[in-house]
N, C-alpha and C positions, 0 to 999 in steps of 0.2 A: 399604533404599533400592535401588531397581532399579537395571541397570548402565547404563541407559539416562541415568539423572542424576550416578550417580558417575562414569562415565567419561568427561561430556560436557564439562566444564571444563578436560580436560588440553592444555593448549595447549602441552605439550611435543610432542605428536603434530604438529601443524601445522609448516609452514617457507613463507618468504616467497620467490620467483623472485630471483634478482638484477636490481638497475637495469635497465630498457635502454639502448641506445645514448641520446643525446639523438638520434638523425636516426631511430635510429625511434622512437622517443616521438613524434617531431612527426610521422611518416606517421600513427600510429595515431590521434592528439589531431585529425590531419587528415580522417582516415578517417570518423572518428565523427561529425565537425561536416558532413562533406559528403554522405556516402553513409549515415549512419546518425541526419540529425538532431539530435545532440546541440552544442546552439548556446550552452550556458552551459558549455563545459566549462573555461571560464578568467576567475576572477573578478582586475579588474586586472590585475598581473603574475602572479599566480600559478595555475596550472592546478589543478585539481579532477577530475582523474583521474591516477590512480597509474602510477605508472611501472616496476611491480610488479604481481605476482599472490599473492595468498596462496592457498596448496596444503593443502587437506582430505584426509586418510584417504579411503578407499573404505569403509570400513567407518562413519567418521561421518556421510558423506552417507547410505548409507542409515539411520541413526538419525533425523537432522534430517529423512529424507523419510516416517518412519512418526510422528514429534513432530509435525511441518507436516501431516499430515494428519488426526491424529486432533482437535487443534486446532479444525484447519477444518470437522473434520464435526459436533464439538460446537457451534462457534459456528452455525453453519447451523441446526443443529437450536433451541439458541434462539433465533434471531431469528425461524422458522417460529413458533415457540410465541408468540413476545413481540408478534408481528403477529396475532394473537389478542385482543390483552391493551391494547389502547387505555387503559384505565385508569392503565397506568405508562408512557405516553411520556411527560409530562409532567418526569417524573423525570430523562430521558434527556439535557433541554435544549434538544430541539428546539423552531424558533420556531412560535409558536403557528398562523399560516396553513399549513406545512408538516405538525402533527398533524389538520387540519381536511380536508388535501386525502389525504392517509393512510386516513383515518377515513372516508371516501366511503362509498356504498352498493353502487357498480358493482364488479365484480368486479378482480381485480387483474391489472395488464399481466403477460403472459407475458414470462417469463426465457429471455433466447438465452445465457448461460453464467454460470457464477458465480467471481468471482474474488477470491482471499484472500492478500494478503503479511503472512506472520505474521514479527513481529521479536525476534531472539532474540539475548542475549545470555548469554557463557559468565563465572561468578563464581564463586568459590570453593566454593560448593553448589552449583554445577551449570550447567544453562540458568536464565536468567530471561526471562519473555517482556515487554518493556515495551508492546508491544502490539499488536494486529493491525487494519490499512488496509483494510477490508471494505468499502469503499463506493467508493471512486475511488483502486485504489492506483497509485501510479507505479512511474517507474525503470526501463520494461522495456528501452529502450537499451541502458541500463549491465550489465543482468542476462541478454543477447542477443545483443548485436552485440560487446560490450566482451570478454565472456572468448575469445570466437572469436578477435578480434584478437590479443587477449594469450597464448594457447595453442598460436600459432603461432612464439612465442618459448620456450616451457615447454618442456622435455622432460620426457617420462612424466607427463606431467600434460591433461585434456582437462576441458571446460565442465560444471559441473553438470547443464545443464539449458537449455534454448532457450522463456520462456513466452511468448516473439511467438508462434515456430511452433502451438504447444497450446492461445492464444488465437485467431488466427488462422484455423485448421483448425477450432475450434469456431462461430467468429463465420462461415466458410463454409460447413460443414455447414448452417447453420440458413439461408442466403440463398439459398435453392434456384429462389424464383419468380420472381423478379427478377431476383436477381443483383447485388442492389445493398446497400451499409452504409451510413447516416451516423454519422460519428464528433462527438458534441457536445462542442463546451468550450467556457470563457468565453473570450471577447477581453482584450487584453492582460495576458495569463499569458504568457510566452516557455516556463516549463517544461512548462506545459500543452500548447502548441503543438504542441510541439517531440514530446510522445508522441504526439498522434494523426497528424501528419504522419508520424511511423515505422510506426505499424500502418495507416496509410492506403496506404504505401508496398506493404510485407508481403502486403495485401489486392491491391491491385492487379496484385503478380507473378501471384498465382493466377488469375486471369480475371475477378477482384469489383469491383465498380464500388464504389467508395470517394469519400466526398463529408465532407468536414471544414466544419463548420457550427456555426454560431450557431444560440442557442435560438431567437431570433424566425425564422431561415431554415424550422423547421418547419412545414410547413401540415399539420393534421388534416382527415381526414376520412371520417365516420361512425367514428373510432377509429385510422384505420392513416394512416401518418406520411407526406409526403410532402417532396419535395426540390425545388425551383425549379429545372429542367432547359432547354437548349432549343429545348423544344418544348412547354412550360410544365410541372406539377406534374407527377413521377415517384413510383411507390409507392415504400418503403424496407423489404425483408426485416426488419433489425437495427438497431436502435440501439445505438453503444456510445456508453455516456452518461459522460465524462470532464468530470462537473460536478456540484460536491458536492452533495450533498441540502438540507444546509441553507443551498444557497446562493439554491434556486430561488425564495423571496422577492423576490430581485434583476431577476426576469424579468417585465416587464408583461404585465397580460392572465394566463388561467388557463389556458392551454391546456398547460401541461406538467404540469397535472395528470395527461394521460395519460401520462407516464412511469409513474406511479405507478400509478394505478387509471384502467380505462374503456377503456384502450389496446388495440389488435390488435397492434403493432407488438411484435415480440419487445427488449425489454432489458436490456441488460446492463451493469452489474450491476442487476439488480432493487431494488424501491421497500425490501424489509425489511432491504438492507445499509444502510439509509438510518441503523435502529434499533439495529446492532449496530454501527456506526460509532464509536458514544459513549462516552468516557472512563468515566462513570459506568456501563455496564452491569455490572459486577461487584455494584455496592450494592442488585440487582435481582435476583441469581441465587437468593436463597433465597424470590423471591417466583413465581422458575418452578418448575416439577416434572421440567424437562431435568435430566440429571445432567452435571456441568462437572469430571467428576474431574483432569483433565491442568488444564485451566483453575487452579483452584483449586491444582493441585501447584506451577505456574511464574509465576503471576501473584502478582507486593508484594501485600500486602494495601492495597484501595482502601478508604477513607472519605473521608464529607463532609469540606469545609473547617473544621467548626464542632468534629468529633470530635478536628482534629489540635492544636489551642491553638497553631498557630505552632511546632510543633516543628521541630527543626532537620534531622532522616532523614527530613521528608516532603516531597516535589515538588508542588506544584501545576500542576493542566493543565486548560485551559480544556476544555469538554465537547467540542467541536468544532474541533478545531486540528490544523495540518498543517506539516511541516518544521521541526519543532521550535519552532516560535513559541505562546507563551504557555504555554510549560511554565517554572516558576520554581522554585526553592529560594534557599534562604537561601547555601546553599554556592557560587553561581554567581552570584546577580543581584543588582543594585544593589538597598540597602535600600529606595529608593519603591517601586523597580517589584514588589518584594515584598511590599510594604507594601499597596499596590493591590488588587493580586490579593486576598492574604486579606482585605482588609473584602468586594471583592466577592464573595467567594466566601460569606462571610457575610450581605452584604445580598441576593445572588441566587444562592442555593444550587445551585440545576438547572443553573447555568453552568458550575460546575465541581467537579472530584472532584481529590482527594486520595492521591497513593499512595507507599509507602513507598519510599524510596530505596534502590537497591544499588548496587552496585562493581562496574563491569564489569574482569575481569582484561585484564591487559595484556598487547600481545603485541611480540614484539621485531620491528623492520621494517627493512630498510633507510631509512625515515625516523626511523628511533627509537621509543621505547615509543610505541604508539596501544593505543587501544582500539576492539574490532570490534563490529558489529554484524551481524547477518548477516539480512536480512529473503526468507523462504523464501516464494515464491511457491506458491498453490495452486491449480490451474485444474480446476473439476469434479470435486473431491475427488481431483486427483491433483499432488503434489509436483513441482515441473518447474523449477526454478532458481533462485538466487540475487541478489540484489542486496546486494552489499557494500559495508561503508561504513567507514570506519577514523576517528577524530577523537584526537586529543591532549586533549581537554575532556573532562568530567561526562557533557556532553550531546549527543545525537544531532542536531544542527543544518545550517545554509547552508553553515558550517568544515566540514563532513567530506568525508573525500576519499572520492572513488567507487573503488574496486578491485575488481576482476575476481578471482571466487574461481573457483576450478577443483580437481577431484578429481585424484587418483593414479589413472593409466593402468592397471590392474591385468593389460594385455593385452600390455604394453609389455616 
């Protein structure tokens, strides 16, 4: 076993910041909601961001940043291949108009960056990875603006990693002729919102014209994206598309086909995170010729709903699902709502996959035993921060508390 996986579990390494004050907890809670965005940071009474830091080794962060990227260069490299291979979307679950407009003849919209939060969790054998956000991942707030805040309480301790800044400076590099970004999402998401008004922010300190928009706000034409300005229709450099793939059914009229295919307009993330997005892409890796070694070492073993008989160590997760909804077991969910899932997973198998359960280890908190999560961001095949997540539960869900991870200062 490399020491890469035996040493990765030792959560004796790790230690949690002490509490803050409560007055600065509510500057920081206030900081974040005003100047950084984050507008759900308190559900009811209770807040959803920690009032703590958990502190990483120097020496783990570079582990988790050569883990996080060979990850990401593997997954890249199938979904290059599996975007070839129209024959197995099918499998993936995507809905049937979204493989049709995939499957075009026109050549495919150029990519202005590629972005990957792979999420990894530390268990008694090691890392497990439950899975990686390829297609619209969140959190960069939290993973951003949050450890800078909390760092400034830390001693000997500084931020992973900044992947506003490294998304950012790649989404400006590419908006050279204009000068201009629009940022897509849907309407009435608040979380959704809430990231593109933070990289729209980001965009804008740098001199970039940043424009937060609905999918109909796009006008095409002959291919490249335009923005309702004015002085009427302005071209758009980049698209960053913060709106999931298989969501675009939702949208009347075809015109976001060009996100995918036929486009000029450079985006990000491209049409094939659209493929490697899907729960089910592991029960398709022996039908590519990519080699998924890292893959294959840290991922549960996935099967169909139909291979698992309702056993009790298997999770069900819908092919396409986000924030932990519509991942079930037997160990966490009400018996219909499990009961549900596996007939459907049986009467409509493409919807969902099956994967084996692990035990995320615990870690000692000033709020008590939780268990972490740690989802490492990857921008252009390069490892660049964290998004921490700590729960008391099974599952990685709406309950988990956001935390600011941060490294040992080794300069300090």
């Amino acid at each position: 076993m490399s020491p890469l996986i035996a040493d990765a579990h030792s959560l004796a390494a790790w230690r949690c910041t002490a509490p803050l004050r409560p007055s600065q907890h509510r500057a920081i809670c206030q900081a974040m909601a005003l100047d950084a965005f984050k507008w759900d940071g308190q559900v009811g009474d209770v807040t959803t961001l920690a009032d703590f830091a958990v502190v990483l080794p120097k020496s783990m962060w570079r582990e988790l940043e050569r883990l996080a990227e060979a990850l990401a260069a593997e997954l890249v490299a199938a979904e290059t291949e599996l975007a070839s291979r129209p024959d197995l979307w099918r499998e993936l679950g995507l809905p049937a108009l979204v493989r049709k407009a995939l499957r075009g003849v026109e050549p495919w919209t150029p990519a202005a960056a590629r972005v990957v939060r792979i999420d990894l969790h530390p268990t008694a054998e090691g890392w497990r990875l439950s899975e990686a956000n390829s297609d619209v991942p969140g959190g960069y707030t939290e993973a951003s603006i949050f450890p800078v805040l909390m760092a400034a309480h830390a001693d000997g301790a500084v931020p992973a990693g900044n992947p506003t800044t490294v998304l950012c400076d790649a989404l400006v590099r590419r908006a050279q002729e204009n000068g201009r970004v629009a940022l897509l999402t849907a309407p009435g998401y608040t979380e959704d919102q809430q990231v593109v008004a933070h990289l729209a922010a980001a965009l804008r300190a740098r001199g970039t014209s940043a424009a937060c928009v609905r999918p109909e706000q796009l006008q095409w034409q002959t291919g490249m994206a335009h923005v309702v300005g004015p002085s009427g229709p302005e071209p758009v450099d980049v698209i960053f598309r913060f709106y999931q793939g298989e969501w675009m059914t939702r949208i009347s009229g075809g015109e976001w086909r060009f996100l995918f295919r036929g486009g000029r307009t450079a985006v990000c993330n491209p049409a094939a995170a659209v493929l490697s997005e899907s729960k089910r892409l592991p029960l398709l890796w022996n039908e590519l010729s990519t080699a998924m070694p890292t893959w294959r070492r840290l991922m549960p073993s996935t099967q169909s709903v139909r291979a698992t008989h309702g056993k009790e160590d298997w999770v069900l997760k819908r092919s396409y699902s986000n924030n932990g909804d519509s991942v079930l077991s037997r160990r966490w969910s009400g018996t219909r709502d499990y009961a549900l899932a596996f007939t459907h997973g049986h009467i409509a198998p493409a919807q969902w996959a099956a994967q084996q359960w692990f035990e995320t280890l615990p870690l000692e908190t000033p709020a008590g035993l939780m268990r972490p999560c740690l989802g490492v961001y990857v921008v252009d095949g390069r490892a660049c921060g964290i998004y921490g997540r700590l729960t008391a539960f099974p599952l990685i869900d709406y309950r988990a508390i956001d935390t600011p991870v941060l490294v040992e200062d080794e300069t300090t």
